[in-house]
Structure formats: structure tokens, C-alpha cells
VOLUMDO-843582 format. One line per 10 residues: for each residue x negated, y, z negated of C-alpha. Coordinates in steps of 0.25 Angstrom, whole numbers, plus 5000, padded with zeros to 4 digits. Layout:
N
X/Y/Z; ...
END
This chain:
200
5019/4911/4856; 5027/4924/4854; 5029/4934/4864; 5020/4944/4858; 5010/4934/4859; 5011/4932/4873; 4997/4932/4880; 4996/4936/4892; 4986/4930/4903; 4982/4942/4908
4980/4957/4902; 4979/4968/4911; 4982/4967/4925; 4974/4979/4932; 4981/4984/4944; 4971/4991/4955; 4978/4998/4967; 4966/4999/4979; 4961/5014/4983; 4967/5022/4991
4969/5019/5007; 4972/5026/5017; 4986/5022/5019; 4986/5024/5005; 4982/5037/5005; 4992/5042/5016; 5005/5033/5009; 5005/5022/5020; 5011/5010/5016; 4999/5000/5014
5003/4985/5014; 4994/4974/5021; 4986/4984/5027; 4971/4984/5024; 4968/4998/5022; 4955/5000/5016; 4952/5010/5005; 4948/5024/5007; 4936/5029/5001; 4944/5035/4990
4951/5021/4988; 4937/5014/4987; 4933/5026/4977; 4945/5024/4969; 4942/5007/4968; 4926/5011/4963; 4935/5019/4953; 4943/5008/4949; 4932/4999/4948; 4927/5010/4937
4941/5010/4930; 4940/4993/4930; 4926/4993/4925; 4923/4984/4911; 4935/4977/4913; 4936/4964/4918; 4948/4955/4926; 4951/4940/4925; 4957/4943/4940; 4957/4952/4951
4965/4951/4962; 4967/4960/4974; 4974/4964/4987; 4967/4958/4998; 4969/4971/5005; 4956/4978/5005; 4960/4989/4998; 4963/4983/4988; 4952/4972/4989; 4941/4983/4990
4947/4991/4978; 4945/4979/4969; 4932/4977/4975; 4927/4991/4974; 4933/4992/4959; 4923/4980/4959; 4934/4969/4955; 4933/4955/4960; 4945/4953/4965; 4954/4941/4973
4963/4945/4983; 4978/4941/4981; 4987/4943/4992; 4999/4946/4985; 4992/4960/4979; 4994/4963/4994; 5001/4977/4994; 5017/4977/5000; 5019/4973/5012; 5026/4986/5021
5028/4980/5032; 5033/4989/5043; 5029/5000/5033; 5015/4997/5032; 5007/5010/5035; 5018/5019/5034; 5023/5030/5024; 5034/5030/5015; 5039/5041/5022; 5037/5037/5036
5046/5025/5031; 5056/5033/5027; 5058/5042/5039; 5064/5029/5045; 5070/5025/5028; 5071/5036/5021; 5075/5028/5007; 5065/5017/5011; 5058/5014/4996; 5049/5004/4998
5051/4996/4983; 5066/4994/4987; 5066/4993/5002; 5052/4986/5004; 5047/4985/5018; 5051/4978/5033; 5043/4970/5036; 5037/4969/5023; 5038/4968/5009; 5049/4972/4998
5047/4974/4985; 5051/4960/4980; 5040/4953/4991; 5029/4962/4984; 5033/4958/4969; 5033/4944/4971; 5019/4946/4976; 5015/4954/4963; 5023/4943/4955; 5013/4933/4962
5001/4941/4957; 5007/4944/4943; 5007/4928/4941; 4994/4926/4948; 4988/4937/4936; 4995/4929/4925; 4992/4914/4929; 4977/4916/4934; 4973/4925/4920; 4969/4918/4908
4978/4919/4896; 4969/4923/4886; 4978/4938/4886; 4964/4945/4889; 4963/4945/4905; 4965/4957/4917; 4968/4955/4931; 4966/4966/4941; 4976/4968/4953; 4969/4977/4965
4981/4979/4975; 4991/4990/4982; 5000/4999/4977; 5014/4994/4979; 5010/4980/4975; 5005/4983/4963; 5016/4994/4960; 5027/4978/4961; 5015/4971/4952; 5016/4980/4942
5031/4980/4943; 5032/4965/4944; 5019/4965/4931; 5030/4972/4923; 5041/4962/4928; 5050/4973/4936; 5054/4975/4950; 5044/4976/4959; 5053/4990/4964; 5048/4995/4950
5035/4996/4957; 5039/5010/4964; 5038/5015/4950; 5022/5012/4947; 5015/5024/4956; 5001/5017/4961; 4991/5024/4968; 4979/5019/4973; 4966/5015/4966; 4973/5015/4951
4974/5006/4941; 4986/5000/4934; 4987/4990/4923; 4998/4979/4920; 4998/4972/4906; 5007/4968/4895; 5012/4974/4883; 5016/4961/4873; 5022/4952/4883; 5027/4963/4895
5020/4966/4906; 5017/4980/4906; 5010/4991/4915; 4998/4997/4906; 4995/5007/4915; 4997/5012/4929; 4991/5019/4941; 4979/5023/4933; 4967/5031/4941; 4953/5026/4937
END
């Protein structure tokens, strides 16, 4: 088979970041923390659902946050939770700002310098690798299936980094805001992103 022949097992992966939090809303960092959705978060996740309606997903997988969890829900997609969409781990700076960090570290950059106590970049992209092969092994390879990914905004800034097979730091460059839609897929044989940050 020649390269421009390749099929690939899996079409479009649709990536869902939940509504907006609180802590989302005011700039805190939001890890492991189970923050639920605002009422403009859970509005945004019904509008999602309209966004995703007619199209159909061999797999669904989502944060077992409930942020995340209830996005899918409310978007009305049947989803299975996979820890390792869990957002990054901030350690010592979970629930803080990034400029209440840097009153202490001024040139503190979270791709670079990660978190104590927590994770670093690398940590969250072998995560996102895990999930990137749990997408192309459990799909069929007919070259005709979707997955959807409901998760968290850093994690799915180093998936799509990871998708594109760059650094996960290149992940500072892919603005993500909450209750958007973005798409990973292929042109020929490289994977691309189709689109990004897309408000329903």
C-alpha cells in the first residue's frame, strides 16, 4: 500500500472542553478539583449538544471530572470516563492565579516550568499519548469513524500538540476556552488540526 493510500482507523477526533466553572471564570488553576459547571457552563454544554447533533461517534470518552462528565452528558453524548483526560495536575498551584504565582515567580510559565508538587509538561503528554493510542487501536479501520474527547483545557491544548506529533510545550500556542469545539484529523497521511476553538 502506498502512502497516499494509507487508511486511517479513525476520521475525526472532536475535542469538547466542559462549560465554564467558577474557577474557570475567575483564572484559577483547576486540576483534580471537582468544580461543577456554572449555569452558563451547563448552557454552553446544551449548545454543544445542538453544535454535535446528526453526527454520530464510534467512542466517546470523557474526564471523570464532573465538569467534564456533565458537559458530555448534557451535550447528550454517551461517554466513558478515561482518567488520563484528567486536566494537569498543579499541584501547590491548584486554585491559584497565574499572577498570584508570579508575585512569588515572576518568569514562572507553566508549559516550561510545570508545577511542585504536580505535573510538567512531559507527565501530561504521556498521558495524552495514552489516549491518542487508546483512539487508534479501539476504532475500526474502515477510515470512516469519529471519537469525541470531553476534557480540560490544558490537557487538550498537549493532546492536540502530541495529535500533530510536536512538543507538548507547543500547546501554549492553541488558545482554548471553555464550552468550544475543536477538531483533529488528517490531511493524506499527517495529522492535522481541522479546526480550533470553535464556539457553537
Amino acid at each position: 500500500m502506498t502512502r497516499g493510500a494509507i487508511l486511517h482507523s479513525v476520521t475525526e477526533v472532536v475535542l469538547i472542553r466542559h462549560g465554564e466553572t467558577e474557577w474557570s471564570r475567575t483564572g484559577q488553576h483547576t486540576g483534580h478539583t471537582d468544580i461543577p459547571l456554572e449555569d452558563a457552563g451547563r448552557a454552553a454544554a446544551g449548545a454543544l449538544g445542538e453544535a454535535l447533533s446528526g453526527r454520530t461517534f464510534q467512542l466517546v470518552l470523557t474526564s471523570p471530572l464532573s465538569r467534564a462528565a456533565d458537559t458530555a452528558r448534557l451535550a447528550g453524548l454517551d461517554a466513558v470516563a478515561e482518567p488520563d483526560l484528567l486536566e494537569w495536575d498543579y499541584g501547590e498551584y491548584e486554585g491559584v492565579t497565574t499572577a498570584q504565582v508570579r508575585e512569588t515567580r515572576p518568569d514562572w510559565l507553566l508549559w516550561r516550568d510545570g508545577c511542585p508538587g504536580g505535573e510538567d509538561a512531559a507527565a501530561v503528554a504521556r498521558r495524552a499519548d495514552r489516549v491518542i493510542e487508546r483512539v487508534l487501536g479501539e476504532t475500526e479501520s474502515d477510515g470512516d469513524d469519529d471519537v469525541a474527547l470531553v476534557a480540560h483545557g490544558h490537557l487538550l491544548r498537549s493532546l492536540a500538540a502530541r495529535w500533530c506529533e510536536l512538543g507538548p510545550e507547543a500547546g501554549i500556542r492553541l488558545r482554548l476556552d471553555t464550552g468550544t469545539l475543536s477538531v483533529l484529523g488528517w490531511e493524506h497521511e499527517v495529522r492535522v488540526i481541522r479546526r480550533w476553538n470553535q464556539h457553537p
